[in-house]
C-alpha positions, 0 to 999 in steps of 0.5 A, spaced: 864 423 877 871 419 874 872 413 879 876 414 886 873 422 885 870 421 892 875 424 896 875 431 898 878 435 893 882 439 898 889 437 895 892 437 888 896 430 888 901 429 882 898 422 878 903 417 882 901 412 886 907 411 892 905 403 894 912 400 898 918 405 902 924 403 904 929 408 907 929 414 904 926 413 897 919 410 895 916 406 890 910 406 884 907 400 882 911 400 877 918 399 881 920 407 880 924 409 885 923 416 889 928 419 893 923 423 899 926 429 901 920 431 904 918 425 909 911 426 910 912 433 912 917 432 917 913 426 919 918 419 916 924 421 920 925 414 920 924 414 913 920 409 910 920 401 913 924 402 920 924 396 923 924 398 930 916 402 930 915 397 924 916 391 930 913 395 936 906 396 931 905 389 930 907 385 936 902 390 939 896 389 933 896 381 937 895 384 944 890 391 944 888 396 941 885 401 943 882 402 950 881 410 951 884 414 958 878 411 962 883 406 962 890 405 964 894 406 958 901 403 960 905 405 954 903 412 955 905 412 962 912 410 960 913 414 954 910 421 957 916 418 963 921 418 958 919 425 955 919 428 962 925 425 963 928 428 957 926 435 958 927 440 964 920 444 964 916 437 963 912 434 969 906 433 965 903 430 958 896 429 954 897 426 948 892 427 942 892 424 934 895 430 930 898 437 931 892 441 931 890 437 937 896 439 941 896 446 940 888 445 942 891 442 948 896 447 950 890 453 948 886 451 953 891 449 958 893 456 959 887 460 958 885 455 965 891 456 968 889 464 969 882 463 970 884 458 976 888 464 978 883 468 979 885 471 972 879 469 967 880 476 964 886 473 961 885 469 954 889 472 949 894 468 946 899 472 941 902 469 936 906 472 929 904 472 922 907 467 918 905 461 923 901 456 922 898 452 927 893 447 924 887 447 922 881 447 926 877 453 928 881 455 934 888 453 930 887 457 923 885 463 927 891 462 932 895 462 925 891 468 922 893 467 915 887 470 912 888 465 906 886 459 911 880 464 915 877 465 909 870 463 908 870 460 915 865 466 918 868 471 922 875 471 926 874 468 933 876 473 938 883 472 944 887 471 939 892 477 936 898 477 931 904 480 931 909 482 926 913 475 926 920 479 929 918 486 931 920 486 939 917 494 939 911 491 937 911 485 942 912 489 949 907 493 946 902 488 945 902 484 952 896 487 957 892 485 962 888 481 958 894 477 955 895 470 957 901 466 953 905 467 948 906 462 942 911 461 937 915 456 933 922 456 934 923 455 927 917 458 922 915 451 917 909 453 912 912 461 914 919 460 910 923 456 915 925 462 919 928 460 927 928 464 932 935 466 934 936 463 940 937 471 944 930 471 941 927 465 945 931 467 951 927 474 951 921 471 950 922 466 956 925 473 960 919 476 958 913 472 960 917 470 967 917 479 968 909 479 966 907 472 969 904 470 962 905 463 959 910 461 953 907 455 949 912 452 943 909 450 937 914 443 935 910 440 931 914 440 924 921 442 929 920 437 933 923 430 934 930 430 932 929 435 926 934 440 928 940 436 930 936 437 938 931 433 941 927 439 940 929 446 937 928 450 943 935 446 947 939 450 942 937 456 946 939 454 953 935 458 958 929 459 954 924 452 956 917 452 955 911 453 960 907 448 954 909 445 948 905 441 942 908 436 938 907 431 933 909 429 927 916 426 928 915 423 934 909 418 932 915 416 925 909 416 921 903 413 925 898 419 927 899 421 935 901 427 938 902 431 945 901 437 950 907 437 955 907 442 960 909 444 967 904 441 973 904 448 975 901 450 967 897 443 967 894 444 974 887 446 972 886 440 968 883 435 971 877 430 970 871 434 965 876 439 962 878 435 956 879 428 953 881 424 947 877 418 946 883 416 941 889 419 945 894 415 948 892 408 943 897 402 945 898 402 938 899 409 938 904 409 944 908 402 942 910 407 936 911 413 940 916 409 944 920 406 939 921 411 934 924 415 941 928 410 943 931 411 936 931 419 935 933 420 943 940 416 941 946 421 941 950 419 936 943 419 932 943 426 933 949 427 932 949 425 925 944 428 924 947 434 925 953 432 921 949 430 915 944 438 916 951 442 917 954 438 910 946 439 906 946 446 908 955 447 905 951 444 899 946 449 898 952 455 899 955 451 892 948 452 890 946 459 891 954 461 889 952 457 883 945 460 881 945 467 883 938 468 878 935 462 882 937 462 889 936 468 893 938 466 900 938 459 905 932 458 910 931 453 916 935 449 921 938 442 921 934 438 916 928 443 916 932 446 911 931 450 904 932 456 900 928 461 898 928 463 890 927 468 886 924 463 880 917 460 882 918 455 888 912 451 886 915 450 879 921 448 880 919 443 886 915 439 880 921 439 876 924 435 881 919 430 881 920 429 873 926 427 876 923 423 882 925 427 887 921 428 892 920 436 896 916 441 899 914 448 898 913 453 903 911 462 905 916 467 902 916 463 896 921 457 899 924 451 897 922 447 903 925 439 903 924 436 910 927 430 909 927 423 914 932 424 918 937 417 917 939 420 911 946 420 908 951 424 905 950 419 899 943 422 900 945 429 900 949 429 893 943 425 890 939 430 891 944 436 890 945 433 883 937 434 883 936 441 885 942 443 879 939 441 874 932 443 877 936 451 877 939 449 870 932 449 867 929 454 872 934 459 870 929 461 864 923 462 868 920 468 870 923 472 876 917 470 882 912 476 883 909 476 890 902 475 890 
């Protein structure tokens, strides 16, 4: 085994070794600078470097820890205070480290509210295809990507996925045994496809009409990216029971949460779940500064500003390469494209040319940059993706697999 062959191989990492970030861009050792469209996947939405968590991080590292939810966690009182605050259904919050655990939170939190309810036959969870949960045993059978099932045993039950927009489909679905509804209010690993607002507005109608729990999958929407708090608020009306975040709202430092009403949360009390890490004080000292910086207005005005300029931008693109780009996908800086030319072909020529991006289902161009970029950023970036279509103008047209 070559030196440094010990890790996992469960990811495929282009030879460059990133050392220092600053803003929008990294750097190799050797002084290469990248420009990062993809933060993370959605995580840096500070960028790299910001002083503000940088600053909470280390004058907490000189105070404590960690300490676990047998203690007082004062700097998770004071952010779940401040999410709550912000957001008209929360009343509650459990914070975790990732994603996945939130969405394991927000499951049970359901699953128990109807049993306390005298309804323990109600466990199913209804989700759509083209979503992506997480990856644990609950989370990628939530998602019900055969591809993430296979080779991990036989599928779990409670779980049943629908058409991802198939309104026939979903009344169709909903029984005796249904306990909520999970979505995310923009497909990330799915092609970057929103839920238009009417649809989040039925779905809140629809669960009220058959007392079922809506849950909203944030993690990868969440934190700013859509130019709101978080993307349900472009639907007015449309709140959530329960909500899992991630990502963004940790601004690189790994954290999460599960947010709910105090009626969904009621049944979990002492005994019922728990996290030896969630709600670290550092942790929690991140969560807090990279909020205070996200939930600025003029923040995410601008951030709006720069996504509506991008998005003007990919319209030149796909006027400019008919053969390349067959349509424009996502919301506010959750954006990208859908082509008709391999997309994970020409995500590596845009690292030839250091620039950073994503891929994603449906054959999707996906970039996620930090959410403090700039216009300047945007026509660096353009300037990428032109030449990128230039060259992709030759390959093969993308066959689904």
């Amino acid at each position: 085994m070559a030196q440094g062959d010990h890790l996992y191989n469960t990811y495929r990492p282009p030879a460059q070794e990133f050392v220092r970030g600053e803003g929008a861009y990294l750097y190799t050792e050797n002084g290469d600078k990248y420009l990062d469209f993809i933060a993370g996947i959605s995580v840096n939405c500070l960028g790299h470097n910001h002083p503000a968590p940088k600053k909470a991080l280390t004058e907490q590292a000189d105070k404590v820890w960690h300490l676990s939810g047998m203690y007082q966690l004062t700097g998770a009182k004071k952010l779940a205070k401040k999410y709550c605050d912000a957001l008209p259904f929360a009343e509650k919050v459990f914070f975790t480290n990732s994603g996945a655990e939130a969405i394991e939170c927000a499951m049970k939190t359901a699953r128990k509210f109807h049993y306390d309810n005298g309804q323990p036959e109600r466990f199913d969870i209804i989700t759509f295809q083209g979503a992506f949960h997480g990856r644990t045993f609950a989370t990628i059978n939530a998602g019900g990507n055969p591809k993430y099932l296979k080779g991990f045993g036989p599928a779990l039950p409670g779980f049943i996925h629908l058409p991802f927009g198939d309104h026939d489909a979903l009344k169709e679905a909903i029984s005796d045994t249904t306990a909520a509804i999970l979505v995310e209010p923009v497909q990330g690993e799915g092609g970057l496809r929103p839920l238009p607002a009417v649809c989040l507005r039925g779905l809140r109608e629809l669960c009220d009409e058959k007392g079922i729990l809506l849950i909203y999958d944030e993690v990868q929407c969440g934190a700013g990216r859509t130019g709101k708090l978080f993307a349900h608020q472009w639907a007015e009306g449309a709140e959530p029971d329960i909500m899992a975040v991630a990502k963004g709202v940790g601004g690189g430092f790994p954290m999460g949460a599960c947010i709910a009403t105090e009626e969904a949360a009621a049944g979990m009390v002492p005994g019922t779940h728990g996290s030896t890490y969630g709600g670290n004080p550092l942790a929690m000292a991140v969560g807090n500064a990279v909020w205070d910086e996200i939930s600025k207005p003029e923040f995410l005005a601008q951030v709006t500003r720069v996504s509506n300029f991008l998005m003007q931008q990919f319209e030149g693109l796909k006027d400019e390469f008919p053969t390349v780009v067959d349509e424009l996908r996502g919301k506010g800086l959750l954006c990208g494209m859908k082509l008709k030319k391999p997309a994970i072909d020409v995500r590596a020529m845009m690292l030839e040319r250091k620039m950073l991006g994503g891929s994603a289902g449906d054959n999707v161009l996906r970039l996620a940059p930090s959410l403090i970029i700039t216009e300047d950023h945007v026509r660096e970036a353009i300037a990428v993706l032109r030449e990128c279509f230039e060259e992709a103008k030759g390959l093969d047209d993308f066959e689904a697999p």
